[in-house]
N, CA, C and O atoms as a CHARMM CRD file, in Angstrom:
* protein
*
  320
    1    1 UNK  N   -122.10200 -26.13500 -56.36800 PROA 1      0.00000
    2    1 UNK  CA  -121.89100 -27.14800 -55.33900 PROA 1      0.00000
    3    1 UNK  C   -121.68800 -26.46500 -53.99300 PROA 1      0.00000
    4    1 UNK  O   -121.36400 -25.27900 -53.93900 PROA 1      0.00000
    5    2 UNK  N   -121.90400 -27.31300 -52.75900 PROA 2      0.00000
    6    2 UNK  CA  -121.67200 -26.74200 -51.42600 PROA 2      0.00000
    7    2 UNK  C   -120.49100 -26.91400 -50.90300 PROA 2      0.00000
    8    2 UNK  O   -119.53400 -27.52100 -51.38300 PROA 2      0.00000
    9    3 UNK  N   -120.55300 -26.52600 -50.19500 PROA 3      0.00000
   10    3 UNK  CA  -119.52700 -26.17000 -48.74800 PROA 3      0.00000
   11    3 UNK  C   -118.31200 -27.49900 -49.50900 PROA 3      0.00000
   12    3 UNK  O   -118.66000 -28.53800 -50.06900 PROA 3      0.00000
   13    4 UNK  N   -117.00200 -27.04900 -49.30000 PROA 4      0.00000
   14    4 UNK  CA  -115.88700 -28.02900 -49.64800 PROA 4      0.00000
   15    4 UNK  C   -115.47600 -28.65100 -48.71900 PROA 4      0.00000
   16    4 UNK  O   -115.05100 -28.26600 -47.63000 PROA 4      0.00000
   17    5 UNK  N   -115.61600 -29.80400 -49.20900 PROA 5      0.00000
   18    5 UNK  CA  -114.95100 -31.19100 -47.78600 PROA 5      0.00000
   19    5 UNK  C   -113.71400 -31.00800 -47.49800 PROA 5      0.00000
   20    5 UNK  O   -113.03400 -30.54100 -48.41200 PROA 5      0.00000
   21    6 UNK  N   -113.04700 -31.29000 -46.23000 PROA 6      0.00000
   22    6 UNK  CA  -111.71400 -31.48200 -46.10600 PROA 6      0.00000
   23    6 UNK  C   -111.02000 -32.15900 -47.01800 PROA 6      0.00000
   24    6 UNK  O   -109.90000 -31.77100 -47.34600 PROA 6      0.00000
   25    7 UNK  N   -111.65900 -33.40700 -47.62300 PROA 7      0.00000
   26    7 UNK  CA  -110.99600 -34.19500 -48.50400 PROA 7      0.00000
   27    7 UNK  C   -110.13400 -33.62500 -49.48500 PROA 7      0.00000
   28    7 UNK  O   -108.91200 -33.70300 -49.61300 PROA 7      0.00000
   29    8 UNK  N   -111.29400 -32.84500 -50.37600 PROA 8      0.00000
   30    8 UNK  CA  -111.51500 -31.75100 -51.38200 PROA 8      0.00000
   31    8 UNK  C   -110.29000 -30.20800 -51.44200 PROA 8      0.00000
   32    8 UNK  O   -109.84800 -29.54300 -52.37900 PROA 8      0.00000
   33    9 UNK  N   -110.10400 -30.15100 -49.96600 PROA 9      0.00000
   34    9 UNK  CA  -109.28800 -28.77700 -49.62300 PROA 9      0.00000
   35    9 UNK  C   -107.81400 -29.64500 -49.29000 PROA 9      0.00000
   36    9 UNK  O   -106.70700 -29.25300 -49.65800 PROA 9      0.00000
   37   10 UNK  N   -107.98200 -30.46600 -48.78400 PROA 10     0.00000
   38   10 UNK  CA  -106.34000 -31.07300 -48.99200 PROA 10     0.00000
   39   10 UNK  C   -105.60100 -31.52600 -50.30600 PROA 10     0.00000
   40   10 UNK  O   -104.38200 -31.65400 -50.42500 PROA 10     0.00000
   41   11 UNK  N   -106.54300 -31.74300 -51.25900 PROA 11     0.00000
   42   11 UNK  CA  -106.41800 -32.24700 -52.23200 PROA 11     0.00000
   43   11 UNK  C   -106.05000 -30.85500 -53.45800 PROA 11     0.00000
   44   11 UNK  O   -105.35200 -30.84100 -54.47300 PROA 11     0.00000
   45   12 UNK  N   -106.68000 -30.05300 -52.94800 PROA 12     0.00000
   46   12 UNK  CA  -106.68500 -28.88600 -53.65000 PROA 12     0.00000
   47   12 UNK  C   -105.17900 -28.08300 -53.19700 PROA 12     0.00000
   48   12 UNK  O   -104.62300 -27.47200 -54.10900 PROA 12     0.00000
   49   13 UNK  N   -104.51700 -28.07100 -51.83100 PROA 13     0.00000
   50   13 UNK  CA  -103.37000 -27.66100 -51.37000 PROA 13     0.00000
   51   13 UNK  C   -102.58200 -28.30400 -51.64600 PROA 13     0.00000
   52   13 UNK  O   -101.44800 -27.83300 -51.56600 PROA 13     0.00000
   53   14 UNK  N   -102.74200 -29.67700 -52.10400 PROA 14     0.00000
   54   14 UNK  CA  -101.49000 -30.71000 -52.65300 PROA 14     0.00000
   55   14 UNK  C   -101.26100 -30.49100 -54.03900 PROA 14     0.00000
   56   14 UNK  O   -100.15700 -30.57600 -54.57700 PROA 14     0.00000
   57   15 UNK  N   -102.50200 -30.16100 -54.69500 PROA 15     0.00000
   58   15 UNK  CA  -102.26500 -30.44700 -56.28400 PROA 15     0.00000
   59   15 UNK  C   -101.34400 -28.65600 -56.37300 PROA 15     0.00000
   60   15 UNK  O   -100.24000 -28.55000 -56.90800 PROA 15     0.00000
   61   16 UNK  N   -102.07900 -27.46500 -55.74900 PROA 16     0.00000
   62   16 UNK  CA  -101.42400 -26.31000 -55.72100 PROA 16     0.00000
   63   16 UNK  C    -99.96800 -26.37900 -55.15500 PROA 16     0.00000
   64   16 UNK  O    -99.35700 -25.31100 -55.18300 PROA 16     0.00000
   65   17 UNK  N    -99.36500 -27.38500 -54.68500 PROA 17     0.00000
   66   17 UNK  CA   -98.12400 -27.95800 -54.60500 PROA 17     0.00000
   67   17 UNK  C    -97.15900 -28.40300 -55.63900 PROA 17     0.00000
   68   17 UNK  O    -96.00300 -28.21600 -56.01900 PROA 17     0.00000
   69   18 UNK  N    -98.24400 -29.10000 -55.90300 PROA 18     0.00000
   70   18 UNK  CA   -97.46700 -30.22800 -56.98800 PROA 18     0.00000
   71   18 UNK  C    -97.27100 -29.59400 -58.57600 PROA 18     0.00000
   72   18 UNK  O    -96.33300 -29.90700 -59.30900 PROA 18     0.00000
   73   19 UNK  N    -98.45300 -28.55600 -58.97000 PROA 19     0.00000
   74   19 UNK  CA   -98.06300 -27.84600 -60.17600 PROA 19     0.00000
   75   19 UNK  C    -97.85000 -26.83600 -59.84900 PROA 19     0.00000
   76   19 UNK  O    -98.87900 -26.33500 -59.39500 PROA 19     0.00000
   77   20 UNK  N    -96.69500 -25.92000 -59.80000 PROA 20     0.00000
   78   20 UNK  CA   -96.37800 -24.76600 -59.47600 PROA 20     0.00000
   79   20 UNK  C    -96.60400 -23.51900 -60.41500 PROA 20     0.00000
   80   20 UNK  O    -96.82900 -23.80700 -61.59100 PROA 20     0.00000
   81   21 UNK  N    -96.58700 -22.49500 -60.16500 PROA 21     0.00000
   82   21 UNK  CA   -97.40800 -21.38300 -60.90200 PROA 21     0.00000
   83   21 UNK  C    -96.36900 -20.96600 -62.22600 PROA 21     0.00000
   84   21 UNK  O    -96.72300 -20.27000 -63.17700 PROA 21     0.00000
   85   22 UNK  N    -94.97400 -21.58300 -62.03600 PROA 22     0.00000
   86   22 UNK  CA   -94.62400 -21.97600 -63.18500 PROA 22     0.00000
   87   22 UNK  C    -95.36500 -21.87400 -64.57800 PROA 22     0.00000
   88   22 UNK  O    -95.41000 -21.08600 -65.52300 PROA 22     0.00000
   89   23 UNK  N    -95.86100 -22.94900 -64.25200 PROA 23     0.00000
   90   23 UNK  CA   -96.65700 -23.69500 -65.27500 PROA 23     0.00000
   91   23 UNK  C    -97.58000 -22.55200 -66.09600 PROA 23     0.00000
   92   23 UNK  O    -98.04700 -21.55900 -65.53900 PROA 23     0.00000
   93   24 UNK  N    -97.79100 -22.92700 -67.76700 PROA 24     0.00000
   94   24 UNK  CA   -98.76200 -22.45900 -68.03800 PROA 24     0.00000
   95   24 UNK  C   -100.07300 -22.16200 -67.08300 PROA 24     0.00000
   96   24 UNK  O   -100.33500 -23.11600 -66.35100 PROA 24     0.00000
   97   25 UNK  N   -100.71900 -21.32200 -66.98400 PROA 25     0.00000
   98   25 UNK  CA  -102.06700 -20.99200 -65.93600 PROA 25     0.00000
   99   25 UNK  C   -103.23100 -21.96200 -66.19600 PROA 25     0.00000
  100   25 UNK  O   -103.76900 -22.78900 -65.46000 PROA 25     0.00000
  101   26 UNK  N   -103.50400 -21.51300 -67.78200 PROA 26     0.00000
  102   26 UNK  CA  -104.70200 -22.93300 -67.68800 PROA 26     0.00000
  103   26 UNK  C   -104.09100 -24.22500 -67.33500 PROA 26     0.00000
  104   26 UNK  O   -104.59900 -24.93300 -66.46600 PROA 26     0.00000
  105   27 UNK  N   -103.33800 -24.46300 -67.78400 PROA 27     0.00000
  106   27 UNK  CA  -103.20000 -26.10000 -67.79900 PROA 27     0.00000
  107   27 UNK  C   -102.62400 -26.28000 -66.83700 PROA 27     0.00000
  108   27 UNK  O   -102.72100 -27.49600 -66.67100 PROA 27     0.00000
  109   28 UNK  N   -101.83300 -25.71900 -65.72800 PROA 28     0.00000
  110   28 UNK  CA  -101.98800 -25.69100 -64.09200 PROA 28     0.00000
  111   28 UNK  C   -103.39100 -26.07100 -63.44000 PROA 28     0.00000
  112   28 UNK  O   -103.69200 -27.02000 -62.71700 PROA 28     0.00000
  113   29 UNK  N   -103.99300 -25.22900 -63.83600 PROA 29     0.00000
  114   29 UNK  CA  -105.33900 -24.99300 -63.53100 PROA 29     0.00000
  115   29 UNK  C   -106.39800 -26.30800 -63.79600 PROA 29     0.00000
  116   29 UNK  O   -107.18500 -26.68300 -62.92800 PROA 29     0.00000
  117   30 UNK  N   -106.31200 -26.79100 -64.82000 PROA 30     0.00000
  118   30 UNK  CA  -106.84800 -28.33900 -65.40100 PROA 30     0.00000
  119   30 UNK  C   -106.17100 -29.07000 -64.18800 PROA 30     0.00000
  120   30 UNK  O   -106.73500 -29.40100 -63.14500 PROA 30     0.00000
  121   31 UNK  N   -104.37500 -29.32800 -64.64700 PROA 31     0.00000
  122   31 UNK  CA  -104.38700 -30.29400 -63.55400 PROA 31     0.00000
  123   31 UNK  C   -104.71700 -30.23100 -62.38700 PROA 31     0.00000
  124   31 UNK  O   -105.15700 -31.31900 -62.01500 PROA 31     0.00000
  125   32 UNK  N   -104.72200 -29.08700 -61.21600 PROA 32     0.00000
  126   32 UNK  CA  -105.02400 -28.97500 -60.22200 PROA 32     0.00000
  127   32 UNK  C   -107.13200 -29.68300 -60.31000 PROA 32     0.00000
  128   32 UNK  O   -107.44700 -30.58200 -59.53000 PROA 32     0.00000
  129   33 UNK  N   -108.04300 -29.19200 -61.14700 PROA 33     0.00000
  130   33 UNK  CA  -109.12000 -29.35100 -61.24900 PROA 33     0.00000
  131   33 UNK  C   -109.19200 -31.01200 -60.83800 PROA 33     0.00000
  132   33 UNK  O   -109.75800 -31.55200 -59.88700 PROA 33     0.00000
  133   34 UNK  N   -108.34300 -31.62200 -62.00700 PROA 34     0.00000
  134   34 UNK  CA  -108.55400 -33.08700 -62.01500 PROA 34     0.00000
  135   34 UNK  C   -107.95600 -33.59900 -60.80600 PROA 34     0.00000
  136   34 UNK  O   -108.30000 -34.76100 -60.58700 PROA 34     0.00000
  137   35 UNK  N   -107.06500 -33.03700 -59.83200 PROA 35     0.00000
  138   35 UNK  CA  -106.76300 -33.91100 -58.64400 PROA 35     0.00000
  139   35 UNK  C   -107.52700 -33.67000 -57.69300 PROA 35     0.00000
  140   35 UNK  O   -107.06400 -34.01700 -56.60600 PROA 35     0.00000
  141   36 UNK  N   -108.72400 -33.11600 -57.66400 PROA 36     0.00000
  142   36 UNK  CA  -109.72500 -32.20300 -56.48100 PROA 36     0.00000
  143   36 UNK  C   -111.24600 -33.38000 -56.70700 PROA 36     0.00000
  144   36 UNK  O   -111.88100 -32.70800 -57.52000 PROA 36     0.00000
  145   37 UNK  N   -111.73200 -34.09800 -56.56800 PROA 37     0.00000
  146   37 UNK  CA  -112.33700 -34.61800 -56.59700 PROA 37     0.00000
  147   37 UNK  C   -113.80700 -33.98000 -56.49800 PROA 37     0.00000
  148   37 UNK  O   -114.29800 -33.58900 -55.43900 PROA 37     0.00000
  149   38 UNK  N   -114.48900 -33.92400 -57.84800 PROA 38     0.00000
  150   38 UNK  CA  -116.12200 -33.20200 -57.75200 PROA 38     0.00000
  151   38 UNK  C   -116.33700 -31.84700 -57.48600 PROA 38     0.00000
  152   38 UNK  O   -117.26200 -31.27600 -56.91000 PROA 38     0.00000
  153   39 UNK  N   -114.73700 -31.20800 -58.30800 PROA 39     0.00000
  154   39 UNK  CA  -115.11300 -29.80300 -58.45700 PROA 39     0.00000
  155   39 UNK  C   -114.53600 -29.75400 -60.03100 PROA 39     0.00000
  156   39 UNK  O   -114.04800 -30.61100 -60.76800 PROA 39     0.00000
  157   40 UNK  N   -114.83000 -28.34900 -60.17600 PROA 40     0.00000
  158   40 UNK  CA  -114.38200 -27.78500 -62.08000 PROA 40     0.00000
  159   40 UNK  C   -113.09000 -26.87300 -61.91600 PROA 40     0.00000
  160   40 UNK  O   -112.90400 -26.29900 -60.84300 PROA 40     0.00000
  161   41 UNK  N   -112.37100 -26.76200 -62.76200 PROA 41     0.00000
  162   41 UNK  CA  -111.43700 -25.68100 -63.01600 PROA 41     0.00000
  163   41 UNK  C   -111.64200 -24.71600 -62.05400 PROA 41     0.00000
  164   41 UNK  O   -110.89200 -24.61300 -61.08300 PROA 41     0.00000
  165   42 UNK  N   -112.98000 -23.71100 -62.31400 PROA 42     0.00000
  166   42 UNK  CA  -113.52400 -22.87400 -61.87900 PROA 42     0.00000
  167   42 UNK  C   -114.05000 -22.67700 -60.54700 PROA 42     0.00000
  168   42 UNK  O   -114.03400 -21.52400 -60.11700 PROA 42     0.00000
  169   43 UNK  N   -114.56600 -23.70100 -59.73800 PROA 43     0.00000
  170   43 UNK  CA  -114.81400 -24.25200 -58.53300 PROA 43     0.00000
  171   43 UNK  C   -113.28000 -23.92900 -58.07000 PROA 43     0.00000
  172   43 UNK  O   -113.14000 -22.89300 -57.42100 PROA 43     0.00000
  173   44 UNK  N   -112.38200 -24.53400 -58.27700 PROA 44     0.00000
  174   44 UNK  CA  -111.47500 -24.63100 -57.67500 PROA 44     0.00000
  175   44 UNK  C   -110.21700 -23.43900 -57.73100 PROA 44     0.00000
  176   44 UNK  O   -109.37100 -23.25500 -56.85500 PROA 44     0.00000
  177   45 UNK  N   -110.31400 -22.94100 -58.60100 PROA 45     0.00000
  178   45 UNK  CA  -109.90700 -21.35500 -58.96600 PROA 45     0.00000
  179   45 UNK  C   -110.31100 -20.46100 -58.10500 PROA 45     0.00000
  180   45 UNK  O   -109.58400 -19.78300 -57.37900 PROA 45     0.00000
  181   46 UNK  N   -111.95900 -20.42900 -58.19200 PROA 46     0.00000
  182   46 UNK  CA  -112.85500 -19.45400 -56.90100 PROA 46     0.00000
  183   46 UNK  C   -112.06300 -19.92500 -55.61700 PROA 46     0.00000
  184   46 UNK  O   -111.30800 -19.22500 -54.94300 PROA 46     0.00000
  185   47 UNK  N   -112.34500 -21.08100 -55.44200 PROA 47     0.00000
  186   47 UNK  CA  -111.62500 -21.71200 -54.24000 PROA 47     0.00000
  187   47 UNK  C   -110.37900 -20.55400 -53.39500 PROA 47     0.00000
  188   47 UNK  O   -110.39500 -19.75800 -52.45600 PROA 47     0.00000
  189   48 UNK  N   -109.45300 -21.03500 -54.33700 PROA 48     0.00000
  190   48 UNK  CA  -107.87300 -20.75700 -53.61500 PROA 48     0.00000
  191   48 UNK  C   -108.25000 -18.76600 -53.94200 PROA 48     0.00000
  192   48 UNK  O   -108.15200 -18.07100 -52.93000 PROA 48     0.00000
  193   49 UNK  N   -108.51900 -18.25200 -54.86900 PROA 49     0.00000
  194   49 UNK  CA  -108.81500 -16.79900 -54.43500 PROA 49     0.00000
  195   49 UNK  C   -109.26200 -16.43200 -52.94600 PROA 49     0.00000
  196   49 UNK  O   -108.69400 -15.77400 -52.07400 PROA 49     0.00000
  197   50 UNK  N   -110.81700 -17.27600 -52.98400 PROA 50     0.00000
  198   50 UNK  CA  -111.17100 -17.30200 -51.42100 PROA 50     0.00000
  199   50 UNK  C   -110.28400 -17.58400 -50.59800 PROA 50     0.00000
  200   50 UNK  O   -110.07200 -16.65900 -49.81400 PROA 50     0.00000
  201   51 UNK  N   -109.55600 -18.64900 -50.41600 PROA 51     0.00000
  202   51 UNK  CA  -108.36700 -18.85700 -49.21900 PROA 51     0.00000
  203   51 UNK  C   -107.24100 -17.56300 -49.09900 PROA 51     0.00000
  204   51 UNK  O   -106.75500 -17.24300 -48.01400 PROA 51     0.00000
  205   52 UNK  N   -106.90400 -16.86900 -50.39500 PROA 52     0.00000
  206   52 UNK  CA  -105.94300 -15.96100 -50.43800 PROA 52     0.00000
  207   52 UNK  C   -106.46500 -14.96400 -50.05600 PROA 52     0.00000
  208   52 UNK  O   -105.77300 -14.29600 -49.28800 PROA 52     0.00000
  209   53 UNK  N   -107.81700 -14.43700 -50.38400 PROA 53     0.00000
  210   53 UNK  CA  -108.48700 -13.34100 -49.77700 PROA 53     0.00000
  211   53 UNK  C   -108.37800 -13.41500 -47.76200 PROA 53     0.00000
  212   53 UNK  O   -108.11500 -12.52600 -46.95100 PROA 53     0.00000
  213   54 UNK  N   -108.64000 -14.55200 -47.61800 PROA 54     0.00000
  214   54 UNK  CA  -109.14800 -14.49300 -46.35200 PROA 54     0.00000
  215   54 UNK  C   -107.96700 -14.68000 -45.66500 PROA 54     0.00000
  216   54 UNK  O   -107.74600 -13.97600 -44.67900 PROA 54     0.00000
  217   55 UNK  N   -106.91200 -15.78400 -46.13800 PROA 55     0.00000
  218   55 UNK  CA  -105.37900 -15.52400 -45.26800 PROA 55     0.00000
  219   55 UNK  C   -104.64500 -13.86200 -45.26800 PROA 55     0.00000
  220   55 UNK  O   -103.96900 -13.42100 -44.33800 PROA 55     0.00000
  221   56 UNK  N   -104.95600 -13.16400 -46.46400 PROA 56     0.00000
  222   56 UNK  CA  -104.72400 -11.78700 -46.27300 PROA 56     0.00000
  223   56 UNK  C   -105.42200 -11.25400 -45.55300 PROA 56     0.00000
  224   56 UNK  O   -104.71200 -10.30900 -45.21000 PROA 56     0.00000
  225   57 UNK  N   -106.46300 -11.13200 -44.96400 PROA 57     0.00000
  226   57 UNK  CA  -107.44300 -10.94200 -44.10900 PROA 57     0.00000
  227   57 UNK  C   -107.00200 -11.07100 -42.58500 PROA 57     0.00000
  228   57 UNK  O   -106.92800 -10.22000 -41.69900 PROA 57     0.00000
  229   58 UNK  N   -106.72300 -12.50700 -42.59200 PROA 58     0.00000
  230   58 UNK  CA  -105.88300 -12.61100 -41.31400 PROA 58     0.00000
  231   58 UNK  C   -107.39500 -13.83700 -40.78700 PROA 58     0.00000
  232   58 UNK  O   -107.65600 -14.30400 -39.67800 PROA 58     0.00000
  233   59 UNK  N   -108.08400 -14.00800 -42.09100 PROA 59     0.00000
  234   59 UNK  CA  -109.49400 -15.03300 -40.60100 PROA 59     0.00000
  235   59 UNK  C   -109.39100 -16.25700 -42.09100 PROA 59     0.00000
  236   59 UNK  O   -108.80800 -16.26500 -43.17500 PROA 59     0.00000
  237   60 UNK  N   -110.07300 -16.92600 -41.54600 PROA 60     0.00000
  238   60 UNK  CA  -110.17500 -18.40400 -42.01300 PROA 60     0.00000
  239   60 UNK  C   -111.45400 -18.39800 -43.46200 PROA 60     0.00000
  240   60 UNK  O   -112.15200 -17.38400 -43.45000 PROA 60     0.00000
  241   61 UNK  N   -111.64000 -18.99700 -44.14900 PROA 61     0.00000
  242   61 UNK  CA  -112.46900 -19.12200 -45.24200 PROA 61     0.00000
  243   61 UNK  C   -113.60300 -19.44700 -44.69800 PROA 61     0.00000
  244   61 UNK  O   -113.55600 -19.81100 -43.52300 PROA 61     0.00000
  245   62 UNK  N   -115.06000 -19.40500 -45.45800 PROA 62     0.00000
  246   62 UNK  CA  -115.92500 -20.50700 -45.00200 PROA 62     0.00000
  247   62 UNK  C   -116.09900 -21.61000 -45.68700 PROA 62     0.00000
  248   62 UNK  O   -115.52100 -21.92500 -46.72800 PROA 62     0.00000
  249   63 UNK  N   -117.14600 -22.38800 -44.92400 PROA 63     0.00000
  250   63 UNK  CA  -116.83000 -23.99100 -45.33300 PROA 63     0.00000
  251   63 UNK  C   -116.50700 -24.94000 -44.34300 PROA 63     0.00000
  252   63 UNK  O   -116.89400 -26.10900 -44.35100 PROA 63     0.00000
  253   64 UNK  N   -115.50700 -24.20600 -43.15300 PROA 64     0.00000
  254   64 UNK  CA  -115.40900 -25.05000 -42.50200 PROA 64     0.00000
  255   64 UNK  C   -114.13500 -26.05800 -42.88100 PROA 64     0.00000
  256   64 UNK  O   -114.39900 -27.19600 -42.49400 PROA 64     0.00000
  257   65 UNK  N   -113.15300 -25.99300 -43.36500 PROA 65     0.00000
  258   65 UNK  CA  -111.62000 -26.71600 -43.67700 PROA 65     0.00000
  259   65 UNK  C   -110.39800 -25.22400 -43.39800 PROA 65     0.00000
  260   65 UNK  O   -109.96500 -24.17400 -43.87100 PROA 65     0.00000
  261   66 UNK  N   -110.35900 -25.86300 -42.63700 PROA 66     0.00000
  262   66 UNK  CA  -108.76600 -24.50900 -42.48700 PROA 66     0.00000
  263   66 UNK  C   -107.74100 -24.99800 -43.42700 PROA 66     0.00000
  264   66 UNK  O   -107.84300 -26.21300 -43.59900 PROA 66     0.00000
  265   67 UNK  N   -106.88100 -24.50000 -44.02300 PROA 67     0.00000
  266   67 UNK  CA  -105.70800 -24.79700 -44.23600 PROA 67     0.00000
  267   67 UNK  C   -104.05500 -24.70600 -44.25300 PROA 67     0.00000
  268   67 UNK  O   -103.08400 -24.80600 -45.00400 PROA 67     0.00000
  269   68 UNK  N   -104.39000 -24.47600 -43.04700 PROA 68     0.00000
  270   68 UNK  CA  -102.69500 -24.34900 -41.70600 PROA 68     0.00000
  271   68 UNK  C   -102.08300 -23.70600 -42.41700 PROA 68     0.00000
  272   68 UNK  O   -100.89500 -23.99900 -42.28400 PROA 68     0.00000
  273   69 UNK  N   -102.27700 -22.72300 -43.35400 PROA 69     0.00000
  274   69 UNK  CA  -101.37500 -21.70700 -43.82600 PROA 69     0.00000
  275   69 UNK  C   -100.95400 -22.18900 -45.59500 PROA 69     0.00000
  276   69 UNK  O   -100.69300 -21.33500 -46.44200 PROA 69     0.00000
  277   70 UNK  N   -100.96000 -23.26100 -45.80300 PROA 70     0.00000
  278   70 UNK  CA  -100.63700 -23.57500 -46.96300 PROA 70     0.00000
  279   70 UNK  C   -101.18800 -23.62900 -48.40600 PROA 70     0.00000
  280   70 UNK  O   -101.11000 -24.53900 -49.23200 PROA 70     0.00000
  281   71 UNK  N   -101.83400 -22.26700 -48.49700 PROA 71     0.00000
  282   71 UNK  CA  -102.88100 -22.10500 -49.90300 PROA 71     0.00000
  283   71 UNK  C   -101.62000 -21.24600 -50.76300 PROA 71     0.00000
  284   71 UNK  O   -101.61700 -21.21600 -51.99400 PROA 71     0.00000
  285   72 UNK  N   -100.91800 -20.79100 -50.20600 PROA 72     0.00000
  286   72 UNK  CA   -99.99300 -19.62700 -51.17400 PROA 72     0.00000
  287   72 UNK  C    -98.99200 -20.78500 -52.16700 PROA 72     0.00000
  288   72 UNK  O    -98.22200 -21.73900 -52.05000 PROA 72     0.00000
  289   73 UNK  N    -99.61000 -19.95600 -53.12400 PROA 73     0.00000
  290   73 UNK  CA   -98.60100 -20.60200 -54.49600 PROA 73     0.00000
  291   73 UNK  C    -97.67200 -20.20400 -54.80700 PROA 73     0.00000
  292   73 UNK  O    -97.00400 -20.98800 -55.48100 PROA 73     0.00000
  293   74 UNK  N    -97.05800 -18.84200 -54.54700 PROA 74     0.00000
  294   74 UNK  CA   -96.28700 -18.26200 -55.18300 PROA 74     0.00000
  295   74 UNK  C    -96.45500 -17.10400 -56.07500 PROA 74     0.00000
  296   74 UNK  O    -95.55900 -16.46900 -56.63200 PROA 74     0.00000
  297   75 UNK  N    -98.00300 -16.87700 -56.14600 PROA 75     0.00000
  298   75 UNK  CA   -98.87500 -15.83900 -56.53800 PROA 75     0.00000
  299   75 UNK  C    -99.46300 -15.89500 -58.16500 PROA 75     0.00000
  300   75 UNK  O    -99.43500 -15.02500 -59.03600 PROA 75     0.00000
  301   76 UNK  N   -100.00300 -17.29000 -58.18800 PROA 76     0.00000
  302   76 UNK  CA  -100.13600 -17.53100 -59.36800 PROA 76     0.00000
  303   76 UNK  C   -101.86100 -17.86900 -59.53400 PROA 76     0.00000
  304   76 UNK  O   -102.37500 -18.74000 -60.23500 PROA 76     0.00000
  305   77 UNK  N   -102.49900 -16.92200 -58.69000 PROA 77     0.00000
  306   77 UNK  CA  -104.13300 -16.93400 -58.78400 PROA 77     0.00000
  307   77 UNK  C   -105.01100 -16.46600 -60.06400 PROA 77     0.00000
  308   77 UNK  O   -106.22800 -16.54200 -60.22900 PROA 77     0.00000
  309   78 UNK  N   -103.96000 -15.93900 -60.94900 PROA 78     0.00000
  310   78 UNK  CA  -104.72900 -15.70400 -61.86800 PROA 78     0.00000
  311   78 UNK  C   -105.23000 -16.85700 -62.88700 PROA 78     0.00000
  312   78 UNK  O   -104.39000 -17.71500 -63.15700 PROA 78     0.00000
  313   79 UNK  N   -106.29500 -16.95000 -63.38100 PROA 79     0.00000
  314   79 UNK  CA  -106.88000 -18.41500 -64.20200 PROA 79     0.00000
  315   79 UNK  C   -107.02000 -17.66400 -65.93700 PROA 79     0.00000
  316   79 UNK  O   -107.86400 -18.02900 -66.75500 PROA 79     0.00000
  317   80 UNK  N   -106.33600 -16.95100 -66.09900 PROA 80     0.00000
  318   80 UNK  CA  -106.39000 -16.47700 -67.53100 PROA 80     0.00000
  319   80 UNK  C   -107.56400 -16.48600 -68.50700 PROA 80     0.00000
  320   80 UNK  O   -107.42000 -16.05300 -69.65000 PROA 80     0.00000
């Protein structure tokens, strides 16, 4: 799939909110999938790596959705 909508990237920073890295990894990972509208587990996994890569970076992702700083989970990027 292409380029991620804003919709898609807010939705993806809320659900990475709402299940914390706590959580088992896959099934973090599911729920976050299912609150992201028209992406997979995996889509959305790649996703937040990309945002963490590039906020360590210090520059913005591409795609085109910034996200004002709020992709960090707590360091729970791994998808097992």
């Amino acid at each position: 799939q292409g380029a991620w909508t804003a919709e898609q990237q807010a939705c993806l920073q809320r659900a990475l909110k709402e299940f914390p890295s706590t959580m088992d990894t896959s099934e973090r990972w599911n729920k976050i999938a299912e609150a992201v509208p028209g992406r997979s587990k995996k889509e959305c996994v790649a996703r937040f790596k990309e945002l963490k890569q590039a906020l360590q970076a210090g520059g913005a992702p591409g795609g085109g959705a910034t996200d004002g700083g709020g992709a960090t989970d707590g360091g729970g990027a791994t998808d097992g």
